[in-house]
C-alpha positions in Angstrom: 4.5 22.3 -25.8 2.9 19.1 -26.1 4.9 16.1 -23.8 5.6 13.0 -25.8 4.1 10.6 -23.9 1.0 12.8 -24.5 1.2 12.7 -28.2 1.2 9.0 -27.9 -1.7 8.4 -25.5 -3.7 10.5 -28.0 -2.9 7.9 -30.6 -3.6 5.4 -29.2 -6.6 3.9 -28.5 -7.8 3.2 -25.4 -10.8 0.6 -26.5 -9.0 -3.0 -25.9 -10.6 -4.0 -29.5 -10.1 -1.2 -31.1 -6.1 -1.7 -30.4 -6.7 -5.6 -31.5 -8.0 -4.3 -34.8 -4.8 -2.4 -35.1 -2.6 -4.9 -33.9 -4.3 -7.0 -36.4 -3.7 -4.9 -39.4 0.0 -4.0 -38.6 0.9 -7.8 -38.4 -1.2 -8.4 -41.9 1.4 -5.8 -43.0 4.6 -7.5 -41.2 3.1 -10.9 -42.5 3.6 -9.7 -46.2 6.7 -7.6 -46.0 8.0 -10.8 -44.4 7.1 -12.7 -47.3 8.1 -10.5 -49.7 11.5 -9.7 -48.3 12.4 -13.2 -47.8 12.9 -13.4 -51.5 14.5 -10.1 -51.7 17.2 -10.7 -48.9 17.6 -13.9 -50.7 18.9 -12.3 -54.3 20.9 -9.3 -52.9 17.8 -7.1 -51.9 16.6 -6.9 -56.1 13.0 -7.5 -56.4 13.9 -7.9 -59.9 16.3 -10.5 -60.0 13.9 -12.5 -58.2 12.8 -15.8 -60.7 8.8 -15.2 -61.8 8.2 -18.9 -60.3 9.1 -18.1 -57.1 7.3 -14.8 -57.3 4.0 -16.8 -58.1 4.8 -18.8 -55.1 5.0 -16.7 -53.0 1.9 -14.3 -53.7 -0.2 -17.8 -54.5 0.3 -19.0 -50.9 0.5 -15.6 -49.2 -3.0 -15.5 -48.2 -2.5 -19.1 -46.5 0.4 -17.6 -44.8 -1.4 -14.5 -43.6 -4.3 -16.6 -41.9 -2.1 -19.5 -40.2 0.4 -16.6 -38.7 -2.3 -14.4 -37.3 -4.1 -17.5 -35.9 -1.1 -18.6 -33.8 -1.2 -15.2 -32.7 -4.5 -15.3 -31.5 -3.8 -18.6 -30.1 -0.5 -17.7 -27.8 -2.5 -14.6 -27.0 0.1 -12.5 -28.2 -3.3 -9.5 -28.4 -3.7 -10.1 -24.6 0.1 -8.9 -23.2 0.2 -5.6 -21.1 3.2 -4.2 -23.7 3.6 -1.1 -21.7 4.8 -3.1 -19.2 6.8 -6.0 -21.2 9.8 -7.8 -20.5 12.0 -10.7 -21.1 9.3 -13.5 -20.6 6.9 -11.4 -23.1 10.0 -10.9 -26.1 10.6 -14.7 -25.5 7.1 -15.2 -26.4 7.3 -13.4 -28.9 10.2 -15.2 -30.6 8.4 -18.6 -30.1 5.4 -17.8 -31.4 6.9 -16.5 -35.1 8.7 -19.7 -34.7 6.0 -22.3 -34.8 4.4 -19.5 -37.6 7.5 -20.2 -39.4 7.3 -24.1 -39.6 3.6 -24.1 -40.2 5.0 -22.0 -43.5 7.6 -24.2 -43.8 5.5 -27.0 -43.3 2.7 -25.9 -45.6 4.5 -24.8 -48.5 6.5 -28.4 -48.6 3.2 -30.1 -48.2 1.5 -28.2 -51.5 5.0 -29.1 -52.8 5.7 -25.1 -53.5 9.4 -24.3 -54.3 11.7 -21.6 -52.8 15.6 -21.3 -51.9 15.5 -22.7 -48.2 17.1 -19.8 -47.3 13.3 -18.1 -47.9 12.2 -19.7 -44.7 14.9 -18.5 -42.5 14.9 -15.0 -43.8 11.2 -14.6 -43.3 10.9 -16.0 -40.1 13.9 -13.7 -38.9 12.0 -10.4 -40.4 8.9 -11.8 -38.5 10.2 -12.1 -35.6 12.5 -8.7 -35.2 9.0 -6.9 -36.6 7.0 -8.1 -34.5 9.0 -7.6 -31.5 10.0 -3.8 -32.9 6.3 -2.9 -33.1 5.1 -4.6 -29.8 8.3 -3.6 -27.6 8.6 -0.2 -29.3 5.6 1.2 -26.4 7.8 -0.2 -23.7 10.7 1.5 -25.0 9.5 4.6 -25.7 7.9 4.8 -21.5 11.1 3.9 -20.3 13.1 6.6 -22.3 10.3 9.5 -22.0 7.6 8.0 -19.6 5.9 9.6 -16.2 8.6 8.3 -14.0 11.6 10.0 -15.9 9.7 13.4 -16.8 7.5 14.5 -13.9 7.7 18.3 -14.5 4.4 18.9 -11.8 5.6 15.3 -9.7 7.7 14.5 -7.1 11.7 13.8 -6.9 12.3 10.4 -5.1 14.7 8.6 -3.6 14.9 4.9 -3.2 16.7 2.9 -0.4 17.2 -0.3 -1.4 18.9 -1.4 -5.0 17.4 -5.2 -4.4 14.6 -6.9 -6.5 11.8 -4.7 -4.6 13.4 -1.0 -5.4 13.8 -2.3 -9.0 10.3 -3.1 -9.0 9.0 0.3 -7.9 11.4 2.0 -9.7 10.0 0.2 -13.2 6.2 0.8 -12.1 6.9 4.6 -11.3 8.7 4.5 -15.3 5.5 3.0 -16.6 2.6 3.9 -14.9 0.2 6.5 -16.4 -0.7 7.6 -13.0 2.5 8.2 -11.6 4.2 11.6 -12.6 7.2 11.2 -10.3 11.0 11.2 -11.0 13.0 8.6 -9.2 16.8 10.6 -9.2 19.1 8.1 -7.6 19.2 4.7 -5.2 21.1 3.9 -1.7 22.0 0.7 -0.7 24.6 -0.9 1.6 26.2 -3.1 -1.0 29.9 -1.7 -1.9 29.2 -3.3 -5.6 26.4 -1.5 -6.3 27.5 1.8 -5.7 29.2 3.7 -8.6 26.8 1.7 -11.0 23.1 2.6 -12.9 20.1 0.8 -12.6 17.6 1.4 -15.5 18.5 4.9 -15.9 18.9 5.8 -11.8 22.4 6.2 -10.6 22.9 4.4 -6.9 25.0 7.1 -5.6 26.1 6.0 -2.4 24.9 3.6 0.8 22.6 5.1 4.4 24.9 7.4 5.7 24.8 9.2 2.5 21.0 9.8 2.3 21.0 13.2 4.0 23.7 14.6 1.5 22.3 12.7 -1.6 18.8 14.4 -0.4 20.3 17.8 -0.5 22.1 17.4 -3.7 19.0 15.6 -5.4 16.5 17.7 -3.9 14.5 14.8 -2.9 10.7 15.4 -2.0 10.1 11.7 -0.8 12.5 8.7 0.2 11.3 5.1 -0.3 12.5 2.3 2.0 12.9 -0.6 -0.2 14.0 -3.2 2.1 11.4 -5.5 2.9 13.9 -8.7 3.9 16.2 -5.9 5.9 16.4 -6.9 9.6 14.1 -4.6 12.0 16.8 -2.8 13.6 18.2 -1.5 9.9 15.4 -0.5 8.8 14.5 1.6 12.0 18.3 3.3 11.4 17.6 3.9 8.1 14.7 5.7 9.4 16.4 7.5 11.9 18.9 8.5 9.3 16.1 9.6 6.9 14.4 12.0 9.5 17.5 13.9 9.5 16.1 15.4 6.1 13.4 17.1 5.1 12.2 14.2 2.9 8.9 12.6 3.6 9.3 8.7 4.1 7.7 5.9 3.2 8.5 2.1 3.4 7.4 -1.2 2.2 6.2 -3.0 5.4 7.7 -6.6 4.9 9.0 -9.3 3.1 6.1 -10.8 2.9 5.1 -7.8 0.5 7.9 -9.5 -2.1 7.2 -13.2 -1.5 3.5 -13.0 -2.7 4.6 -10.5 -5.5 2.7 -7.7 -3.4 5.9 -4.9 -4.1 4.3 -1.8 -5.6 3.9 2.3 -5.2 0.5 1.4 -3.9 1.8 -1.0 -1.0 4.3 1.9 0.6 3.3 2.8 3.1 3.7 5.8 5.9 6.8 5.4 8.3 4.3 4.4 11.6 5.5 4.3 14.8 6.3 0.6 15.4 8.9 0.8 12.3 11.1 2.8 15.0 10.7 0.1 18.1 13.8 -1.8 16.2 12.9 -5.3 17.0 10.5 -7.7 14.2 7.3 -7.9 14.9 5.8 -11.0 16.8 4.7 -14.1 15.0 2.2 -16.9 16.5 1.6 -20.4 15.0 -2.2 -19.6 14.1 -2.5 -23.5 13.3 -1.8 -23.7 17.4 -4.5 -20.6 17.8 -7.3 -22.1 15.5 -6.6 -25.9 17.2 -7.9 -24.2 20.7 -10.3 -21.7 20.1 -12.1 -23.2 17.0 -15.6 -24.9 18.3 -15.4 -23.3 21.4 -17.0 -21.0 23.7 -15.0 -18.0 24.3 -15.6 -15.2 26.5 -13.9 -11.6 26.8 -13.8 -9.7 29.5 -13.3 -5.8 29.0 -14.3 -7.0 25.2 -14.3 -3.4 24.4 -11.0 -2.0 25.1 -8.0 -2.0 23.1 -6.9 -5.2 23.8 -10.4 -6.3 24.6 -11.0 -5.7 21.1 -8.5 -6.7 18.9 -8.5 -10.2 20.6 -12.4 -10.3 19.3 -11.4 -9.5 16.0 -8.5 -11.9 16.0 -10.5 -14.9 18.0 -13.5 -13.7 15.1 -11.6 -15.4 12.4 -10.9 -18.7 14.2 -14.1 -20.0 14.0 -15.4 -20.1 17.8 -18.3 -21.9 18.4 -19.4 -18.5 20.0 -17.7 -15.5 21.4 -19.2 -13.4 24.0 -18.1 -10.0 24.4 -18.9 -8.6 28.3 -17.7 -4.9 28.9 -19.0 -2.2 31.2 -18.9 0.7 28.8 -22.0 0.2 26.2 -20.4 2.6 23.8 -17.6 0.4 23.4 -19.2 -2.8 23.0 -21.5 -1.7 20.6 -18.9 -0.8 18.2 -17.2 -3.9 18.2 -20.1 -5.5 18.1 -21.6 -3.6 14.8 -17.7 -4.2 13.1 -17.7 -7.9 13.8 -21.8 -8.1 12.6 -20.3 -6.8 9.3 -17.0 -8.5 9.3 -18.2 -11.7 10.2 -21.6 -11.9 9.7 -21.4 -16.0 10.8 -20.2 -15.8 13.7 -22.5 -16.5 16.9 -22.3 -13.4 18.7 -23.2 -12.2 22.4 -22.7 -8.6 24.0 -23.3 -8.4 27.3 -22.9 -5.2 29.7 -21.9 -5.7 33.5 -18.9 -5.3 35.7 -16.5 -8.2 36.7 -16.9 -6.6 40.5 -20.6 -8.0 40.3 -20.4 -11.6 41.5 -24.5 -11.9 40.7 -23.7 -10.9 37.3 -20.5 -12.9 36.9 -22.1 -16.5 38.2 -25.3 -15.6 35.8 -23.3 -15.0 32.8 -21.3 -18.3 33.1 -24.1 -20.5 34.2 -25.9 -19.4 31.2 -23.0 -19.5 28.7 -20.4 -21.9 30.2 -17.4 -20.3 28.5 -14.6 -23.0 27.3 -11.9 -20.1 27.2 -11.7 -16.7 29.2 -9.9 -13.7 28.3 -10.1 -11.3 31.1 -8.8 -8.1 29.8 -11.0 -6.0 31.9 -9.5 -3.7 34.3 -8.7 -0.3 35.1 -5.0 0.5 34.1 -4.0 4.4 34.5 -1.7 4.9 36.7 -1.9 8.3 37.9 -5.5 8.2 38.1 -5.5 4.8 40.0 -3.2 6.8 42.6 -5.6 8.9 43.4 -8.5 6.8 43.5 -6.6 3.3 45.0 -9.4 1.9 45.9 -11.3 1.6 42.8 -8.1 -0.5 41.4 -8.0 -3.0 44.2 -12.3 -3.7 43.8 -11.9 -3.4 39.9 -8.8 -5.3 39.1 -8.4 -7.4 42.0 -11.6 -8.4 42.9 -13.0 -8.2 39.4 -10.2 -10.9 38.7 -11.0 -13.1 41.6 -14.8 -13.4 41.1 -14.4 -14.0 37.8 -11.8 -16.4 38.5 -14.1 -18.4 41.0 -17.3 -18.3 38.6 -14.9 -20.0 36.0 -13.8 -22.3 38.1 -17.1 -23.1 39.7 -18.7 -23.5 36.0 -15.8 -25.8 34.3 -13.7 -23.3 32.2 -11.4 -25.0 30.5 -8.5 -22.4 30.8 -8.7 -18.7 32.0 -6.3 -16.0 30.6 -5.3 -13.0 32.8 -4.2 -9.8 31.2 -1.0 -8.2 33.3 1.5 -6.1 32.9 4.9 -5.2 33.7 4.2 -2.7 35.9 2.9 -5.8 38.3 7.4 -6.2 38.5 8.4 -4.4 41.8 6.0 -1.8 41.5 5.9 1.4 42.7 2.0 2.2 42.2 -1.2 1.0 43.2 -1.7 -0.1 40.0 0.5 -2.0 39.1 0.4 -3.6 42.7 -3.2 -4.6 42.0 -1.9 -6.7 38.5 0.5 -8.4 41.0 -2.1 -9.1 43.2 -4.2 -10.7 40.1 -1.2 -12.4 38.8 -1.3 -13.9 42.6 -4.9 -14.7 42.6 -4.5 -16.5 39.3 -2.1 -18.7 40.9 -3.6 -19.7 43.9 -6.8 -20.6 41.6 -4.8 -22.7 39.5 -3.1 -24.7 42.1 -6.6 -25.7 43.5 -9.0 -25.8 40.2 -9.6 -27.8 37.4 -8.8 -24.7 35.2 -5.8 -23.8 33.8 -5.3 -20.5 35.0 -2.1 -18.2 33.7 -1.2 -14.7 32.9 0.4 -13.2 29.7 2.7 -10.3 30.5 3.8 -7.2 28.3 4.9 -4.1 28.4 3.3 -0.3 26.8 0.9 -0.7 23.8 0.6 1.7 20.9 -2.1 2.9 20.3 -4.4 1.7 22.7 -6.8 4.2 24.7 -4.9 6.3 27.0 -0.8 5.3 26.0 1.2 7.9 24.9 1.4 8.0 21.0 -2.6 9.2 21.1 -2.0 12.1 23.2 1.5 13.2 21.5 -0.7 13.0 18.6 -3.3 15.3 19.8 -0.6 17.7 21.2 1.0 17.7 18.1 -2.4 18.6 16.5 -2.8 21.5 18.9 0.6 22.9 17.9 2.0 21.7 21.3 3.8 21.5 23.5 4.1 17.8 23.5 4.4 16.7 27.3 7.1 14.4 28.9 7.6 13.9 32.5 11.2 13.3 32.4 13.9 12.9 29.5 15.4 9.8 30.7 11.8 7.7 30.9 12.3 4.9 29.3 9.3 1.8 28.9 8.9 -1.4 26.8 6.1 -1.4 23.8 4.6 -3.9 21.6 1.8 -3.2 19.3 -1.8 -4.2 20.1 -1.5 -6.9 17.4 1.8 -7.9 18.9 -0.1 -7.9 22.6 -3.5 -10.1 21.3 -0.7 -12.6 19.5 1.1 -13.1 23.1 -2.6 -13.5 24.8 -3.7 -16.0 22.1 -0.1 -17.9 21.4 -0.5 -18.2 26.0 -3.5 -19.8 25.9 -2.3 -22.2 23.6 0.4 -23.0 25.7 -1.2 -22.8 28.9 -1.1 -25.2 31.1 -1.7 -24.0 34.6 0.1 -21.4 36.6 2.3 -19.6 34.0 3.3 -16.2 33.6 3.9 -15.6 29.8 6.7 -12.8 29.3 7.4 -11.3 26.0 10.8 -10.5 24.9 10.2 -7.0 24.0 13.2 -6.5 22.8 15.3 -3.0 23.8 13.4 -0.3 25.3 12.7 2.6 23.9 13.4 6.5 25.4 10.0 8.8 25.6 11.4 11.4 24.4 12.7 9.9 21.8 9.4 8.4 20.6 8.1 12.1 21.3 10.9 13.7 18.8 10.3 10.9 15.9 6.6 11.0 16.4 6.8 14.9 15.8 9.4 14.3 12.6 6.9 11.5 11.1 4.6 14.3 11.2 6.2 17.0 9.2 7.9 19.0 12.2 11.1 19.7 13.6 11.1 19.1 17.0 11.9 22.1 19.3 11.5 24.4 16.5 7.9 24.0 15.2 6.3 22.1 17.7 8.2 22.1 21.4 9.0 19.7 24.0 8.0 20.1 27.8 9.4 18.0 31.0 6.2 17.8 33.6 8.1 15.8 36.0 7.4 12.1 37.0 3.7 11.6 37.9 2.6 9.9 41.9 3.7 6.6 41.4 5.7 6.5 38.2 9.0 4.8 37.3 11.8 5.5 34.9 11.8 2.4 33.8 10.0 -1.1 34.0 11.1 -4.5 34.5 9.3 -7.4 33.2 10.5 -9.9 35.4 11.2 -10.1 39.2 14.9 -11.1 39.5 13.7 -14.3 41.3 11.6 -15.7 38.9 13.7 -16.4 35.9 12.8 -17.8 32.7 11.9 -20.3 30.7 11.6 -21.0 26.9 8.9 -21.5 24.8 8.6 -23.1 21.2 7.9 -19.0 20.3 11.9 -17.5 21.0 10.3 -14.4 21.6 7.6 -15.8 24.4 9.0 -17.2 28.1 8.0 -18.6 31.2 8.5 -16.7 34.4 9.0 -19.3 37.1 6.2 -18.2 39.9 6.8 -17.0 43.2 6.4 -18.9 45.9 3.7 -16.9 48.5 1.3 -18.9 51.0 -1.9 -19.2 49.5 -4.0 -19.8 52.8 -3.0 -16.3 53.7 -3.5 -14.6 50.8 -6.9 -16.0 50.9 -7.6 -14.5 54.2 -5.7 -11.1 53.1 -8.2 -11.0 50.6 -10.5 -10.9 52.9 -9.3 -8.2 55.1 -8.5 -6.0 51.6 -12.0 -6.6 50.6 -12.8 -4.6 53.8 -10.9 -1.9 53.6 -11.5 -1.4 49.7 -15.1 -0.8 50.4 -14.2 1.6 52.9 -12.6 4.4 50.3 -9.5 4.4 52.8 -6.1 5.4 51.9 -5.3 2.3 54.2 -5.8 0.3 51.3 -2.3 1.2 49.8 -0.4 -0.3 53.5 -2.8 -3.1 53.3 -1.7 -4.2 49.4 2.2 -3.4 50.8 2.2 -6.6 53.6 0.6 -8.5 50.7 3.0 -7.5 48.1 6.6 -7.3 49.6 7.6 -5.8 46.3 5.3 -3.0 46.3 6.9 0.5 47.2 4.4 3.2 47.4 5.3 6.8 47.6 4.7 8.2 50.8 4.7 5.0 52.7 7.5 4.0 54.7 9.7 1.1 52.7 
């Protein structure tokens, strides 16, 4: 059986002048009747009682008539509207338009001094105007009442989460759109008022804690989170709430989505990962970012690395006077460096390959370049495998910070941006002791050089090479079992975005000796991002794809801090960005520790862990007595 919105389509042309023509004749026709029933109307709907003179009139100027109306037509583009898709705004313009047709009749007919009841005019202009809007709103209505959204026989049954301006606008492009075949069956939403009431059609059956029940009853395929404005935390329980169904979910990203009139099917997106960290995402003052980096040198360290990367991409668009990209791993600088040739094809580019632990190669690069602005992202950051090979940490991170440190003070850097971590807080690996140590080294440097030398601190980043969301991914892949070392691991995460806007947002505030902290917000559990991460991708945790406990790897914690308790904070104009008042240490002797550590580094001795301990009070190593 033939659908009705098919019978239609296959009536309608789909040739835009092809529907003008037709348009075009079906006013001619309105124009007439309109004419003719003015009279009619007039003497009690008789054709015949109607006076010969004013008959005359009337077909004498009718051709007049026919020409002025269909040029105001033309002229308020009333042949240009989208009607599928009409609203208020479009029937208001409607009902203008047949007005100013109606005085230019009015108008014209007084002016060639023609004589009819003045009743004619309002009568004809009132048939105009309700034929005009019957013909042109009669495809909107007839969508609405048997359109894609409400039919979907083959489509999907949705539910939408959110009864506010954005739902209502998905809910009327689902209705409308040709390419849409789904069937929205009911709204949620938090507001007591709503509830009980229809919108367009769609009952809004109840508020969040009633989406796993509505699901059932509905039999909902998909849920849409409509809540761009909602705070973070909501929308990450509305999430939680959602997974408790069998209902794939999706959700509109942000209000920025509704403020640029961006709210559509298309722009819903996948529930990711970050939706569930329950905190807003970090904002910078890009006016600050571009006032620093635009004209100037810049130079990334470890260029090619998650972080590395994304702060290329993001420094890219700031107009620097040039940006060289320095990384050990070839493969990874030449991919950045072939997405920013296409991306930006302007921009003064340099990709160099070296290590930061060769001072030759350091002193040659900045001699050459003399870099305004330093990133130095590269280190090596894995904490088991760092325990087993400690000494590799201390040369890479350590005394890959210092020399480059020294070279950019020697060679009149301008500021110098340390990537750290807050594993550097009372750490418990070699790792993380090695970040503290940089974080040190960056202060002693700063207290004696020209160079404003500080550190940005944050927690886990999604995503990036080696964290935990790629590998539950590939576990999850394989069918499991997705691995955790211990159900009550908990850690702090930001996005890699998030983590390049701290780096950039630091620099601008930089003025010697800082360490940035992010407030990350509440951490989240590991096993909890494990379950979620298996629900967002179509299993049930424990039942299709299992959970295993490995126990804590060498030098792990349960949790991490991001501060040490004695160094406080201090705000920023960012709310979310703070100042961790520095330590006090005695520089002299770190300076000759360094020394000594150099030594033993280059050694390969497991000596090197006691060594970083008498430099790093904080540090408690496995194994090594406290």
């Amino acid at each position: 059986m033939m659908q009705k919105k098919d019978f239609w389509d296959r009536h309608i042309p789909k040739n835009k002048w092809a529907q003008m023509a037709i348009l075009l004749l079906i006013d001619t026709a309105i124009i007439c009747l309109s004419a003719f029933l003015g009279l009619i109307v007039r003497f009690d709907l008789s054709w015949a009682a109607v006076p010969p003179e004013y008959k005359a009139v009337v077909i004498r100027y009718l051709p007049t008539y026919i020409t002025g109306t269909l040029a105001v037509f033309l002229f308020r583009k009333m042949y240009d509207i989208v009607w599928s898709a009409a609203g208020v705004r479009e029937a208001l313009n409607i009902v203008g338009t047949c007005g100013i047709a109606a005085l230019l009749q009015t108008g014209g007919m007084m002016l060639l001094q023609f004589s009819v009841p003045r009743s004619y005019y309002l009568i004809s202009f009132v048939v105009l105007c309700g034929m005009a809007l019957a013909v042109r709103l009669s495809y909107r209505i007839w969508v609405s009442l048997f359109g894609s959204g409400r039919r979907g026989k083959n489509g999907k049954r949705i539910m939408i989460v959110g009864a506010g301006t954005s739902g209502t606008v998905i809910l009327k492009e689902i209705h409308t759109s040709s390419f849409v075949n789904d069937t929205v069956v009911c709204f949620v939403d938090d507001d007591k008022n709503k509830i009980g009431k229809i919108l367009n059609g769609v009952p809004i059956e109840g508020n969040r804690n009633d989406i796993p029940k509505l699901a059932e009853k509905y039999r909902v395929d998909e849920i849409y989170i409509a809540m761009p404005a909602a705070p973070a935390q909501d929308r990450k329980d509305i999430i939680d709430i959602c997974q408790k169904t069998d209902c794939k979910v999706k959700i509109l990203p942000g209000i920025y989505q509704l403020l640029n009139d961006e709210v559509s099917v298309s722009k819903l997106r996948e529930v990711q990962i970050e939706d569930l960290l329950g905190r807003e995402p970090i904002r910078v003052d890009l006016d600050e970012i571009i006032g620093y980096v635009s004209g100037k040198t810049i130079l990334v360290t470890g260029g090619g690395g998650s972080i590395g990367s994304e702060l290329c991409r993001q420094i890219a668009g700031h107009n620097p006077k040039r940006l060289i990209i320095f990384d050990v791993y070839e493969n990874n600088a030449y991919d950045i460096q072939q997405e920013l040739k296409e991306s930006h094809p302007e921009l003064d580019l340099v990709v160099l390959i070296g290590s930061v632990r060769n001072t030759h190669r350091m002193e040659s690069v900045f001699a050459k370049y003399r870099p305004d602005i330093v990133y130095h992202a590269a280190a090596h950051k894995h904490v088991p495998l760092m325990e087993d090979s400690p000494c590799e940490a201390i040369k890479n991170n350590v005394f890959g910070t210092y020399k480059t440190a020294k070279a950019a003070d020697k060679y009149g850097t301008k500021r110098f941006v340390l990537i750290s971590t807050d594993k550097a807080v009372n750490p418990t690996n070699i790792m993380g002791a090695s970040k503290r140590l940089c974080e040190m080294v960056v202060q002693m440097m700063d207290a004696r050089s020209e160079t404003d030398f500080v550190a940005v601190r944050f927690g886990n980043v999604l995503g990036s090479n080696g964290s935990v969301i790629p590998l539950f991914k590939k576990q999850i892949e394989a069918g499991g079992p997705v691995t955790v070392t211990h159900p009550d691991i908990i850690r702090y995460f930001m996005t890699i975005p998030e983590a390049v806007s701290l780096v950039l947002q630091a620099g601008a505030y930089a003025k010697g000796g800082e360490i940035f902290v992010l407030d990350m917000g509440k951490p989240v559990k590991i096993l909890d991002l494990a379950e979620n991460l298996i629900r967002l991708s179509g299993y049930e945790p424990y039942v299709d794809i299992p959970i295993e406990f490995t126990g804590l790897r060498p030098g792990e914690k349960l949790y991490e801090e991001l501060l040490m308790g004695e160094e406080g904070l201090q705000d920023t104009p960012n709310q979310l960005i703070h100042i961790g008042r520095p330590i006090e240490f005695d520089a002299e002797k770190l300076e000759k520790d360094l020394a000594r550590l150099y030594e033993v580094a280059n050694q390969d001795t497991e000596q090197v862990k006691a060594l970083v301990k008498e430099m790093v009070p904080t540090y408690q190593p496995q194994g090594l007595p406290s």
